[in-house]
C-alpha positions, 0 to 999 in steps of 0.5 A: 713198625713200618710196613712195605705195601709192596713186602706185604704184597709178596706175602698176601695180595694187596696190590688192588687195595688202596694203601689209605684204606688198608690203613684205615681198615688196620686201624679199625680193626687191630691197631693204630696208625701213625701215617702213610707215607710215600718218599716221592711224594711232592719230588719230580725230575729226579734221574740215574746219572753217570759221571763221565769226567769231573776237574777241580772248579777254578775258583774253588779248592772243594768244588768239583765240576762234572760231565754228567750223562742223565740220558740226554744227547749231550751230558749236564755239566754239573757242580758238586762239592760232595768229598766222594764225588769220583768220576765213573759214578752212577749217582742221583741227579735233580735236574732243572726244574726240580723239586727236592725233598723239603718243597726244594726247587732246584734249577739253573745256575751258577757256582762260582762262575760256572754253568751248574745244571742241576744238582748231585743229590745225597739220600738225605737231600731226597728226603731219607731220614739221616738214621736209615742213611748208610755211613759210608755215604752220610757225609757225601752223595750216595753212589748207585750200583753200575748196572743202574741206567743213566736217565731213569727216574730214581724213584723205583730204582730206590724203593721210594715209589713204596707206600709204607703203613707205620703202625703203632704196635701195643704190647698185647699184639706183639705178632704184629712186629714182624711182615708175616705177621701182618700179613697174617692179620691183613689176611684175615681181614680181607678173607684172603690166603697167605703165601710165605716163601721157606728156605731151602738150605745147602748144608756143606756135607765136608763140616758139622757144627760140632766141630765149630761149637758147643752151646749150654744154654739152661732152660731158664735163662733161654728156653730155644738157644740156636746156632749155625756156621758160615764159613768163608763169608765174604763181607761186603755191602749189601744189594740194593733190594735189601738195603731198599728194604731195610730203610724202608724199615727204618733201619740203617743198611750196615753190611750183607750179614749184619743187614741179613740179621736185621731183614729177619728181623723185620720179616719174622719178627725174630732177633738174630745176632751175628758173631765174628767165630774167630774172634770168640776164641773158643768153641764154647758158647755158655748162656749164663747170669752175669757176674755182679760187676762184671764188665762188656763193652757193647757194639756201641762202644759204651762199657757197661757194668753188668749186674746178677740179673743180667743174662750174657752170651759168654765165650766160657768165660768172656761176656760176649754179647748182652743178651736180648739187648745188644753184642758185644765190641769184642766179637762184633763183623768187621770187613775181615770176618770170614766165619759167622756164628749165627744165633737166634733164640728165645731168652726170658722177657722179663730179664732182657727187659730190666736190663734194656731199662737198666742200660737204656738200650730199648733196641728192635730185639729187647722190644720183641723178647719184652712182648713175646717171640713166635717160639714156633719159628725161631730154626726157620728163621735162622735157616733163612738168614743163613741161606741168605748171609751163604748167598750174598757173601759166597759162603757154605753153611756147616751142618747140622745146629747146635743147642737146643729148643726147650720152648713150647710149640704146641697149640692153645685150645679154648673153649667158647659158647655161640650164646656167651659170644653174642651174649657179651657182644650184643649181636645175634650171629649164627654158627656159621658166621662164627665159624668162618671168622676163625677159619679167617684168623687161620684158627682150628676150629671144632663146633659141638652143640653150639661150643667151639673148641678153637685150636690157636696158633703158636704166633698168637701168643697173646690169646689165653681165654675165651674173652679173648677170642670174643675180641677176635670176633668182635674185631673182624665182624666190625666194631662199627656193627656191634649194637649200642646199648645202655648199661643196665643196673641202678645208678650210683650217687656220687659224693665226696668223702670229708677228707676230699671235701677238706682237701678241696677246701684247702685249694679254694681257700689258699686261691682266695688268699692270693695264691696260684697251684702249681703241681709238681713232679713226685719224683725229685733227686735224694738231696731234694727230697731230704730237704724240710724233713718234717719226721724221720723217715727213709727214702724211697728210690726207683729201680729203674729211673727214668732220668737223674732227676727223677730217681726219688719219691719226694718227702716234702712239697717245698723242694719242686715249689722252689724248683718252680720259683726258680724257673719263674725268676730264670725268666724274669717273672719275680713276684710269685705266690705259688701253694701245692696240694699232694702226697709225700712219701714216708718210709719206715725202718722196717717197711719197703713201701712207703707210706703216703701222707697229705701236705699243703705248701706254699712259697711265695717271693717278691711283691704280694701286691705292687703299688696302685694309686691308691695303694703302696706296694705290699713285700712278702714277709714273714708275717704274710705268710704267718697271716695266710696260715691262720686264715687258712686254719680257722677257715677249716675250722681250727680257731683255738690252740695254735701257737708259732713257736721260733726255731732253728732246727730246720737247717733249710730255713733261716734260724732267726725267721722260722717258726714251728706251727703247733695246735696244742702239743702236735707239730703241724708243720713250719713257716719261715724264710728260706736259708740264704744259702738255699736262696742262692742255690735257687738263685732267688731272692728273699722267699718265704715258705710254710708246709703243713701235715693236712691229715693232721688238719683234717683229723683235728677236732673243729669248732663248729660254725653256728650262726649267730644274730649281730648283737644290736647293742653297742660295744666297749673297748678298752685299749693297753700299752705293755712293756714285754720282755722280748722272749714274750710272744704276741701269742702268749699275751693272747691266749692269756688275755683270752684265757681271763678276759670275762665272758663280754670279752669279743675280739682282741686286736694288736694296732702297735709295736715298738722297740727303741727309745724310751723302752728298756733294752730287752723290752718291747711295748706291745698295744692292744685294743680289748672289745668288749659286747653283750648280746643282751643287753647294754654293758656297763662301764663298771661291768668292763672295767672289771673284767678288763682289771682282772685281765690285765692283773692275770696278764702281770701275774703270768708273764711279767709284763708292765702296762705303760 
């Protein structure tokens, strides 16, 4: 919300009040503040000029070169290529020596050949922000009204000599959108008076409103639903002073009734919207819910399907306008309207607010019906724009208003003691300093043995309870005064709970292996989040998404760790090894809410480590991945039981390179390469993945870490060469060996692999090392041997392997 300094001053007296410090008096007091801006500042020698002849420049086919008078004795001869340069014009003029917008200097030269003294300036190029710059003049320099006086410094004469406070409104203080309303606030901080000027309308006593139009507007949908005629309106541009106010504002000057509409708005804080009445083709105007597929085309050109939850202003039956949000194309001012339909209303926040998110049309009115309207100054704001739209277009105002005001407008009365007051607030004020905080704020106020009855208006919509008021005391006596204190009561020992510690230990122990964490969006697209299903489960889609790409809660961690890979490869960084932690999102059948599951993921591509002097570089494969995942399960405890079983149901994954992950009979998660065809998509190279279920993890039982003494005896070991059958795993040979290997038995360890010649097609010859130990005493070779026979023969027995 940009505010005047010199609009506020109409309303309440802070002319002698620096605009720095009533900026920081606003900030500490109600809300923040964005800045404090003045548009001359850092811009001098900037005059009225008037073109008093112009001819084609000679070596130019666009260049014009003009006589131009700035007050001096003899005129500026002034080069311009500006398509609406005409001679007669009153316009801006920078002379030499300048300085402009942007820290420009402007001086003496030459264009082409000719002598320029100056420049011809359009708005932008003396620091207007190209949305509030009228379009008429958007391409070309702006052209000042005739009465403007060649020589004077613009400055003034644009209203760039005002100090704008831009204030950053939170929803709670919604009063605070509109002029009067802060000058309401600026007023009770100051101690001072407000003074607001009413319309005195001049009603035509030959029409009545009935006969123009007839509005049936349910209370529902609008509670105040009002509207007034104009006839015979004039369209034409605006005066100066109210396009002044508007870009001040940071709105676009349009024409005299669509700008009327816009300074109410700004001054009351009220919405408006203006129809062409002819073009409504009927004197019924019917508030209704739209038609599901019900189409409007909106004054920005842009045709919106419309759903059942969308209130529309209707001609009986043509939507003509979107509610709270934005008119309609069909209806909208134009140079040829003579006859206004005004409107201004009250529609239900909670409505106009899904629509503007819906349609993404978060304009100046949907924001203030979102937060709340000052339901006591919805007629008098529709009287003043209509005096004002009757005075700057020449027109008469039809008697009488149609609709009606259903709204309540009578004043909230709460209840509050002095001793709960400086109770909550740490002070000791008395009575009187109370009361006359109220009395400030322009609150009714009644005392009776130490509690206040105080009587709210309706323009502060946002006070309910007594709390309430306790922060209107707090907030004029001073925050900066309020006494510092300690909060009593015992203090709390703060721990973590297992699964937090679990969770913690996850991250620490996947950093240690080599990998960096990467947090992503929870929100994806439905395809992503289809993607690496590990249960059957419904998605959960958003309402009211912010973007395409973020309409989804995600159910798999994989999809945004590839969208990481993939930005990372985009920029030349190949080697990556990324892990996340966080929640994914289940829905079941029969529920609307999803429920949230803990994941871990990893996807790694590239080199894990590249080659040093002493070391070759080291490619990321399945059996890394394979390898962090075990490390990862038995540093949380999990040392029995897991098997990697081959598999091709993950469609994402590739079929020969994936490996499901169970302990014992439950599905834990997956590992593998992804899809070729995935690959491309990211536009990635060889990358290898693994998600696991971590609650799953976590709920496991675990083997306990007990220390033990290193056993000063010696160790044994035996090693053997097998002939497998390629559907074996290295697994299987494990939990077999582990299974019969003798109570001596302490590590087994895989140091060959080979297929090829020698070995019998289908077959694969597998070589392990069998350590055996005694933490009592010194083993005994016959002691070994047995237990490795016995090993070994089981070995035979169960799988069928051979030993070479």
């Amino acid at each position: 919300m940009k505010v005047s300094k010199k609009w506020l001053n109409e309303y309440v007296p802070v002319e002698d009040i620096d605009t720095n410090s009533l900026a920081n008096k606003i900030e500490l007091s109600a809300v923040e503040i964005d800045g404090v801006s003045r548009l001359e500042d850092g811009q001098k020698k900037i005059v009225v000029g008037h073109i008093n002849s112009l001819v084609s420049h000679p070596n130019s086919d666009h260049l014009k070169i003009c006589q131009v008078d700035v007050g001096e004795e003899e005129p500026y001869q002034i080069v311009c290529g500006a398509p609406n340069v005409e001679s007669g014009q009153n316009v801006i003029v920078a002379l030499p020596n300048s300085w402009i917008a942007g820290h420009n200097k402007i001086k003496k030269s030459k264009m082409r050949g000719e002598v320029s003294m100056g420049m011809i300036c359009s708005l932008q190029e003396i620091g207007f922000s190209e949305s509030v710059v009228p379009k008429k003049y958007a391409d070309g320099i702006y052209v000042l009204p005739q009465d403007a006086i060649p020589g004077q410094p613009i400055f003034s004469y644009l209203g760039m000599d005002e100090d704008v406070i831009d204030i950053d409104i939170t929803p709670n203080r919604a009063d605070l959108l509109s002029i009067r309303g802060v000058a309401n606030e600026v007023a009770a901080l100051y101690d001072k008076k407000v003074s607001f000027s009413q319309p005195e309308l001049s009603e035509e006593s030959g029409s009545q409103i009935a006969d123009y139009v007839e509005v049936n507007a349910p209370a529902e949908l609008a509670p105040t639903y009002l509207m007034r005629i104009i006839k015979n309106v004039k369209v034409a541009e605006s005066p100066l002073w109210l396009q002044k106010r508007l870009w001040n504002a940071g709105i676009r000057p349009i024409n005299n009734v669509v700008d009327v509409t816009n300074y109410i708005l700004m001054d009351y804080g009220q919405p408006l919207h203006s129809f062409d009445y002819d073009k409504l083709e009927t004197k019924n105007i019917v508030v209704r819910l739209a038609q599901e597929g019900e189409e409007i085309t909106t004054l920005d050109d842009e045709k919106r399907k419309l759903s059942a939850h969308d209130i529309v202003i209707t001609n009986g039956d043509v939507p003509v306008a979107l509610a709270g949000t934005m008119g309609g194309a069909n209806t909208q001012i134009d140079d040829r309207s003579q006859t206004i339909a005004l409107e201004s209303a009250v529609f239900d926040g909670h409505r106009i607010r899904k629509t503007a998110r819906k349609e993404k049309l978060h304009s100046e009115a949907s924001v203030r019906f979102e937060r709340g309207i000052n339901v006591a100054t919805v007629r008098e704001a529709l009287d003043s724009a209509a005096e004002l739209i009757a005075e700057l277009g020449d027109g008469q105002i039809v008697a009488g208003v149609a609709g009606e005001e259903h709204a309540d407008q009578s004043a909230k009365k709460v209840e509050i003691s002095l001793e709960r007051i400086n109770h909550v607030l740490g002070t000791e004020l008395d009575s009187q300093e109370v009361k006359q905080i109220f009395t400030r704020l322009d609150f009714g106020v009644e005392e009776d043995h130490g509690v206040y009855t105080v009587e709210i208006p309706v323009r502060r919509w946002d006070i309910e309870i007594d709390a309430d008021l306790i922060e209107e005391v707090a907030r004029l006596y001073g925050y900066d005064k309020l006494p510092a204190t300690l909060p009593a009561g015992e203090a709390t020992p703060g721990k973590y709970t297992k699964v937090q510690k679990a969770i913690r230990e996850t991250r620490r122990l996947l950093e240690s292996a080599g990998l960096d964490q990467a947090i992503s969006y929870g929100l994806t697209t439905p395809k992503k989040a289809q993607r690496f299903a590990m249960e059957p489960a419904l998605q959960t889609n958003l309402d009211f998404p912010m973007s395409s790409d973020h309409t989804t809660l995600r159910m798999n961690l994989l999809s945004g760790l590839l969208d990481d890979l993939s930005y990372n490869s985009a920029r030349k960084v190949e080697n990556v090894a990324l892990y996340e932690q966080g929640r994914v999102f289940f829905r079941d059948e029969d529920n609307e809410r999803p429920r949230e599951v803990e994941h871990v993921a990893g996807a790694l591509t590239g080199l894990f480590h590249e080659a040093t002097w002493n070391a070759s570089k080291k490619p990321v494969d399945f059996y890394l991945t394979k390898g962090i995942i075990t490390f990862l399960l038995s540093a949380l405890g999990i040392t029995q039981g897991i098997r990697f079983e081959a598999t091709a149901k993950h469609e994402e994954m590739h079929p020969g390179r994936t490996a499901d992950i169970y302990l014992n009979d439950q599905l834990l998660g997956f590992v593998g390469e992804i899809h070729p065809n995935l690959a491309k998509e990211y536009k990635l190279k060889r990358t290898y993945v693994f998600e696991l279920d971590l609650e799953k993890i976590i709920a496991a039982p675990k083997g306990e870490l007990v220390y033990q003494e290193i056993s000063k005896y010696p160790t044994i070991t035996h090693d053997v060469a097998l002939a497998v059958p390629n559907e074996i795993t290295n697994q299987q040979i494990l939990n077999s060996i582990w299974a019969n290997g003798g109570h001596h038995l302490v590590d087994v360890r895989l140091f060959d692999y080979y297929q090829g010649e020698h070995i019998t097609k289908g077959f694969k010859s597998l070589a392990y090392t069998l350590v055996y130990q005694d933490k009592k005493a010194t083993l005994k070779d016959d002691e070994v041997t047995a237990e490795f026979d016995r090993a070994i023969t089981k070995l035979q027995e169960e799988l069928e392997v051979t030993v070479r």
